[in-house]
C-alpha positions, 0 to 999 in steps of 0.5 A: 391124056390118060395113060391107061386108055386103051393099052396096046395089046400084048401090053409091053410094060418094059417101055413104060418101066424105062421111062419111070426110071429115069424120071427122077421126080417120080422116082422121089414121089413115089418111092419116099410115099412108099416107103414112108407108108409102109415103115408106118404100117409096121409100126402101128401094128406093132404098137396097136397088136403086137404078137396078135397081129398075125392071128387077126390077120389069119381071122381075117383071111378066114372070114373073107374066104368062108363068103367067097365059099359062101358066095351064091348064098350071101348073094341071095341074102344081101339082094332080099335084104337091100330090097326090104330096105327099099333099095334096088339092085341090078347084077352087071356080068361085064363092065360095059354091061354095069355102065349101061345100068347106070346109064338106064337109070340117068336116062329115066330121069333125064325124061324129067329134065334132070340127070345132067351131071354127077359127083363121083366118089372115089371107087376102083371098079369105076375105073375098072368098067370105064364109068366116067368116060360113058356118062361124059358120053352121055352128056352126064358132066361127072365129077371126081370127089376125091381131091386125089382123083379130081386133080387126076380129072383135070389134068387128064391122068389116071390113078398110079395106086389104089389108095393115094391116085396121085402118089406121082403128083406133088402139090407144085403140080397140083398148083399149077393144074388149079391155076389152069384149069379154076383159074385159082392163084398160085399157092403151094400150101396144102391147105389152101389148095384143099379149101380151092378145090372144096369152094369148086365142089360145094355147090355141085353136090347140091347141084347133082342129079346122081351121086355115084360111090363104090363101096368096100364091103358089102354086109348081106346080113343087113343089105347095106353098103360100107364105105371107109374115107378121109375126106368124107366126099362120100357122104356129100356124094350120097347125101345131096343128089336125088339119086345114088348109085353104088357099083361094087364088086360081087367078091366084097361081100361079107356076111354082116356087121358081126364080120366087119371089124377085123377088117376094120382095124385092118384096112387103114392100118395096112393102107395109111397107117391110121387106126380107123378111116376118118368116116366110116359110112354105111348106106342102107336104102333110100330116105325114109319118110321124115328123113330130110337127108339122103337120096330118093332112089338107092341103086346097087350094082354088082359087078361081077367082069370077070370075078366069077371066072376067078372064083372057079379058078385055082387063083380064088385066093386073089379075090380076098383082096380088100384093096388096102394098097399095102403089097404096093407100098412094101414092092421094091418094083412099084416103088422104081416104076409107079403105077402107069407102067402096069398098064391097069387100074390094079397096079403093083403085086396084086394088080399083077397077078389079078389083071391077067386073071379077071381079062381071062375070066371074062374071055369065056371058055376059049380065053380060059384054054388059051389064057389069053389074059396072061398072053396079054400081059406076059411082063406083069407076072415078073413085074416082081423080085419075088422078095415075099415083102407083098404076102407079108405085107397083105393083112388077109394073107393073100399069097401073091409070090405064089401066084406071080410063080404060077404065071411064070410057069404058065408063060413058060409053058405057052412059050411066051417067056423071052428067049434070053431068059431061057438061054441064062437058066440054059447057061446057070445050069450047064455052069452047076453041071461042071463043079470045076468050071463053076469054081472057075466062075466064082473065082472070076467074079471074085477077081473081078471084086478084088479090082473093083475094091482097087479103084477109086475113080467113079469112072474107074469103077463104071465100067467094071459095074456095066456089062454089054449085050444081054446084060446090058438093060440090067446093068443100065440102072444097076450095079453089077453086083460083087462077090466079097468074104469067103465062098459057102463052100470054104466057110461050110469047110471050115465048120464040118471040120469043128 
């Protein structure tokens, strides 16, 4: 079952955090993936840009917030151009809104007897609308391209990152659900498990009555979509089916090609450490005549479900992201818990910050007063250590810790923090009041140190790391921590008096 469908709300994230703890298998998945990419980023950077690479990204936070700046103007532009190109655009306000849109076009050449199925490229505002599960209403089969998102299909699941879906999967399992549902042999080798799923899909893009894509930039200059993958499903998926729809967020505009490559270099670095996407495709009408490849029809919808909400907001910043994965990948925090337990397509640093965010805007006016996104999701704003790994990591700047404080704030504000939280900044505060009793604790803690450095059993040692009551959930999964070497004050003594 997808585990993203339709979260209780409020949404508890602690349930879901506790249970990827303990799952050691996705602990091993996700964390090595993680940790591996981002080591990576750092160092092709490094080699690539060195001390430039701070500037680029500074150029390309520029570029990105002057269309955002510029928004209602680039959009006048990218509609006239991409309509001189032959292609049709239709603006969706809400995600329930595009689905209809797409569903209006099937149904206009189901009237000819076609639009029975669909190949599906990988796209995250897909996920976000609930795209798939519309057409699957519809009696439209859709199929996932992305051998990521495909696996992810047949098994039930759902996206846990925003670059690599299945970061919480293994090719044992991939084995096993290929088994099941093609009815493959069993065969663990990473290749031979690519060219089962390949020999599944081949003749279904020919087969396809639409082919469906996201996109991640758009350039008004020119009217015409880009879109940056390794597997090349993409251009499958747009170059077989008659008719192509392309659904895209109104805040990946930017004004044209003369922008596009800072972001270029920046986005495969940031997410998979390569210099450049396998392919890097750009759509830009329908086929002409001659041409013997491509569709018939070319559709864009915008998608707006909340981003204009956003963009009037003091969080406009958050719609710069080019949705690399790299702030999910530098997260200690996403690393422990995955990406299900965000209860969003949007996981990780930016996913908590932005899900709030777009839920509010869509709310109209009364979810603005009240915030009621954020009143939905009180545990993602501190989803985070607050370690600053997610802003360094981001190649367009975008401030997230910021962002994550700004909510915490706000939580506070509405009441909806926990009341333990309270109750320990309440005790932090009347302990610093009285300089004597908090020498006093810190000696304490320093004994408590001093015994633990005596003892040589692990179970010795447990019960002086696990504390009960209010601390007990933090010290379930974690040491308590011990104050070793001398105190701020003794060592500040001893330099004042140099």
């Amino acid at each position: 079952m997808n585990p993203l469908i339709a979260p209780a709300l409020p949404f508890d994230m602690k349930p879901r955090a506790r249970e990827a703890v303990r799952d050691l298998k996705l602990q091993q998945f996700v964390g090595n993936a993680t940790h591996l990419k981002d080591t990576q980023r750092g160092g092709i950077f490094d080699r690539d840009f060195g001390a430039e690479y701070d500037a680029l990204r500074t150029v390309a936070r520029d570029t990105k917030q002057y269309a955002l700046d510029h928004l209602d103007e680039l959009l006048e532009r990218f509609i006239a151009n991409a309509e001189k190109s032959g292609a049709t655009v239709h603006a969706a306000t809400t995600g329930r809104e595009a689905c209809d849109i797409a569903l209006s076009i099937a149904r206009a050449h189901q009237a000819h007897g076609r639009a029975q199925s669909c190949v599906k490229s990988k796209s995250m505002v897909t996920e976000e609308i609930g795209l798939l599960p519309a057409f699957e209403a519809a009696g439209i089969k859709t199929l996932e391209t992305d051998l990521g998102e495909f696996i992810l299909q047949i098994d039930g699941d759902a996206p846990s990152h925003i670059v690599t879906p299945m970061i919480h999967k293994d090719r044992v399992a991939t084995a096993k659900s290929f088994v099941r549902e093609l009815g493959a042999r069993y065969t663990e080798d990473p290749t031979e498990l690519t060219m089962i799923a390949r020999a599944h899909m081949r003749g279904l893009y020919r087969a396809a009555d639409i082919g469906v894509s996201g996109a991640n930039f758009l350039l008004a200059d020119e009217g015409s979509a880009v879109i940056c993958t390794n597997e090349g499903n993409f251009d499958l998926s747009v170059g077989g089916p008659p008719v192509h729809i392309v659904f895209v967020g109104i805040e990946k505009l930017i004004r044209g090609a003369r922008d596009l490559a800072p972001f270029l270099k920046l986005l495969a670095r940031s997410g998979t450490a390569q210099p450049l996407t396998i392919y890097t495709s750009f759509v830009c009408g329908p086929r002409r005549a001659g041409e013997h490849g491509g569709p018939k029809e070319l559709h864009f919808v915008l998608v707006d479900a909340g981003r204009v909400g956003v963009l009037a907001s003091e969080k406009r910043d958050l719609l710069r992201c080019i949705r690399c994965g790299a702030c999910l990948n530098a997260c200690p925090v996403y690393r422990k818990v995955g990406g299900h337990s965000y209860g969003s397509m949007y996981a990780g640093p930016i996913g908590a910050v932005l899900t709030p965010e777009l839920e509010r805007a869509q709310g109209g006016a009364n979810a603005s007063q009240s915030g009621a996104g954020l009143a939905n999701y009180p545990d993602l704003p501190r989803a985070s250590s607050l370690c600053g790994a997610c802003y360094e990591a981001c190649p367009v700047k975008i401030d997230i810790p910021k962002f994550l404080l700004h909510d915490r704030t706000r939580l506070r504000e509405r009441g909806l923090s926990p009341k333990s939280e309270g109750a320990t900044l309440a005790l932090w505060r009347w302990l610093a009041e009285r300089p004597t009793l908090f020498r006093m604790a810190i000696g304490a803690v320093r004994l408590h140190a001093r015994m633990l450095g005596q003892k040589d059993s692990r179970d010795e040692r447990a019960w002086l790391t696990r504390v009960p009551g209010p601390g007990a959930g933090w010290t379930q999964s974690r040491d308590l921590g011990v104050a070793t070497g001398e105190s701020f004050r003794e060592w500040f003594s001893k330099r004042g008096s140099r």
